[in-house]
N, C-alpha and C positions, 0 to 999 in steps of 0.2 A: 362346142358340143351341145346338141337338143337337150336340155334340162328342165325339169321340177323337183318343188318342192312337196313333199307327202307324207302323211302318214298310211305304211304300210298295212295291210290286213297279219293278224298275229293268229297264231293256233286257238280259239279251235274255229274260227270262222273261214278262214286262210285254206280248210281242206274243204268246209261245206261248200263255201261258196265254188271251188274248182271242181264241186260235183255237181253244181247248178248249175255249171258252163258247158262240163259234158254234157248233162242231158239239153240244155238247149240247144247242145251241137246237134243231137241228134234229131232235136224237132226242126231248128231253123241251120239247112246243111253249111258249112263254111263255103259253098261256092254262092251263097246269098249273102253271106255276113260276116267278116273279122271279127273270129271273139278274140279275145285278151289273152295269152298267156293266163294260166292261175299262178305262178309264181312271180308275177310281177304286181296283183290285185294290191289298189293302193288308194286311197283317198287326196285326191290332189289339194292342197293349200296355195299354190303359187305356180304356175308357167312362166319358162322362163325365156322357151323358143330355145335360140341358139343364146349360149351362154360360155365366153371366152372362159379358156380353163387355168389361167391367171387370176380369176376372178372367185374360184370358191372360197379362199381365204374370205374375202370381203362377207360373203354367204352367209359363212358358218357364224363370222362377229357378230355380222347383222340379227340373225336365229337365234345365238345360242343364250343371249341372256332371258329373251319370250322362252325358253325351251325351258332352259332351269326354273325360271317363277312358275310354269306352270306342271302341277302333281301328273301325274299320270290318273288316264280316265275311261270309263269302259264306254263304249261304243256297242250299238247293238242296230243291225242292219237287218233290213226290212222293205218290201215294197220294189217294183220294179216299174218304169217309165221312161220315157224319150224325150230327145233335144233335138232338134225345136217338138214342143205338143203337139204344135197342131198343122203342122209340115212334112213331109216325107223326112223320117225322122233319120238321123245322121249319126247319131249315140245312144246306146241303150245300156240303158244306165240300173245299180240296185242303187235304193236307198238308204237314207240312216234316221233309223226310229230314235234309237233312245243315244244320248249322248253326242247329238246334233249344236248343244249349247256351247259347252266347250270346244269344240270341233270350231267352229264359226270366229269363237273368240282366240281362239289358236291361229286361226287362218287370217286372221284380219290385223291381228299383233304383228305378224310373221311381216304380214305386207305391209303394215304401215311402215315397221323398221327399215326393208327393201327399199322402200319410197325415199326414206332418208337418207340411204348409202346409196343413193343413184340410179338403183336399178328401175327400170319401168313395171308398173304395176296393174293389174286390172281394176280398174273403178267397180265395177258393177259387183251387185250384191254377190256374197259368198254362197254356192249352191252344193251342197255336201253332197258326193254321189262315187260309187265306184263302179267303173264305166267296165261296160264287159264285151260289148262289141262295137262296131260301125257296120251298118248296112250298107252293102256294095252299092255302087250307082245302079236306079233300074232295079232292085230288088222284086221280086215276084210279088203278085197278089197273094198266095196263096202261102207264101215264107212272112207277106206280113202276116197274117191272119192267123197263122201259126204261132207268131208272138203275142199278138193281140189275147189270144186264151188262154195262153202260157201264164203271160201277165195278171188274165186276174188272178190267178191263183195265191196271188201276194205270200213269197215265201217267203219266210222269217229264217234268219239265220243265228248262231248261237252268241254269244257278245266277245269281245278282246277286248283286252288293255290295251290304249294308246298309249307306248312307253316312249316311245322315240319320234323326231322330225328325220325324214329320209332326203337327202340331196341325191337322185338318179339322173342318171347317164339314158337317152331313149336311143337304142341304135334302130334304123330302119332296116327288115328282112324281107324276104319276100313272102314270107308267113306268116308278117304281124312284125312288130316293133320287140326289142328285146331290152326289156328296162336291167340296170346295170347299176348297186349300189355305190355311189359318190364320197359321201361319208355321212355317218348319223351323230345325231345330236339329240344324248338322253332327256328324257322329260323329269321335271322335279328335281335337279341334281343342283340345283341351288340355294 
C-alpha cells in the first residue's frame, strides 16, 4: 500500500485552510492544478512509497515510543510557496510559521527510528509544508501568474495542536489521491 507518515491538520486550521483551497480553486481552475482533498491536509514526517501491509506493526514500534516522549504542540501555518523554487514548480505547498521546531524534531526522531527498523529513509533535510496542489504538466502562463499573486498575499492560518503521528493509506483516484487513516499514534502518552 502507498504510505506516510504525518501529522494531520486538526480543527480550527483543518476548515481554514480547506477554504483557502476553495478559493484557490477558483483563482487557479483544477484543470491547471490538483489541489489536495481538505480532509486529507497533513504535514508529512516520513514517505514510505509502497509500504507491504505486514509491516505496520514494525511502524507503529518504530513511532510509537518518539510519539509518547514527545507532548503535543501547536503549530501555526503560514506562507505559501513551491517545489522546486526556481522550476516550473510541481508542489504548492503552505507553510509552517510557528512550531516548525518541534515539527522537525518529530520528523527526524520518527525517521532515525525507521532507519533502525529497516525501513529506507530520506536523507535530506526535513522541509515542513502541507502541500495543497500539483500543477498539471504544461500549466498556463496565466494560472501561474494567478498563483504567483495569490501567493504574496501570505495567508496565515489559525494554530492546531499536534496531538497524534498518523500512519495513511494514499489511494490513487482520478480526482486526486484519497488519503485513508492506517492507525494513529497519540502524542505525550508516555
Amino acid at each position: 500500500m502507498r504510505s506516510f507518515l504525518a501529522v494531520a491538520l486538526r480543527e480550527p486550521a483543518l476548515s481554514e485552510t480547506g477554504r483557502l483551497l476553495a478559493e484557490l480553486a477558483t483563482v487557479v481552475p483544477r484543470r491547471e492544478c490538483r489541489w489536495v482533498r481538505a480532509e486529507g491536509l497533513h504535514l508529512t514526517l516520513h514517505f514510505f512509497g509502497e509500504l507491504d501491509e505486514g509491516r505496520v506493526g514494525e511502524v507503529l514500534a518504530a513511532v510509537g515510543p518518539v510519539a509518547a516522549a514527545t507532548p503535543p504542540f501547536e503549530i501555526v501555518l503560514g506562507g505559501l510557496g513551491s517545489f522546486p523554487p526556481r522550476r516550473e514548480p510541481r508542489v504548492l505547498w503552505l507553510g509552517v510559521g510557528g512550531g516548525g521546531e518541534p515539527l522537525g524534531v518529530l520528523a527526524r526522531a520518527c525517521r532515525a527510528r525507521l532507519g533502525d527498523a529497516g525501513f529506507d529513509v530520506d536523507e535530506r533535510p526535513y522541509s515542513a509544508h502541507c502541500t495543497l496542489g500539483r500543477p498539471r504538466p504544461g500549466w498556463s502562463a496565466q494560472a501561474r501568474a494567478a498563483w504567483m499573486r495569490f501567493q504574496e498575499r501570505e495567508p496565515a492560518v489559525a494554530p492546531f495542536t499536534a496531538s497524534a503521528v498518523t500512519l495513511f493509506r494514499s489511494r490513487p483516484e482520478p480526482s486526486g489521491a484519497v488519503y485513508e487513516v492506517v492507525a494513529e499514534v497519540a502524542l505525550g502518552a508516555g
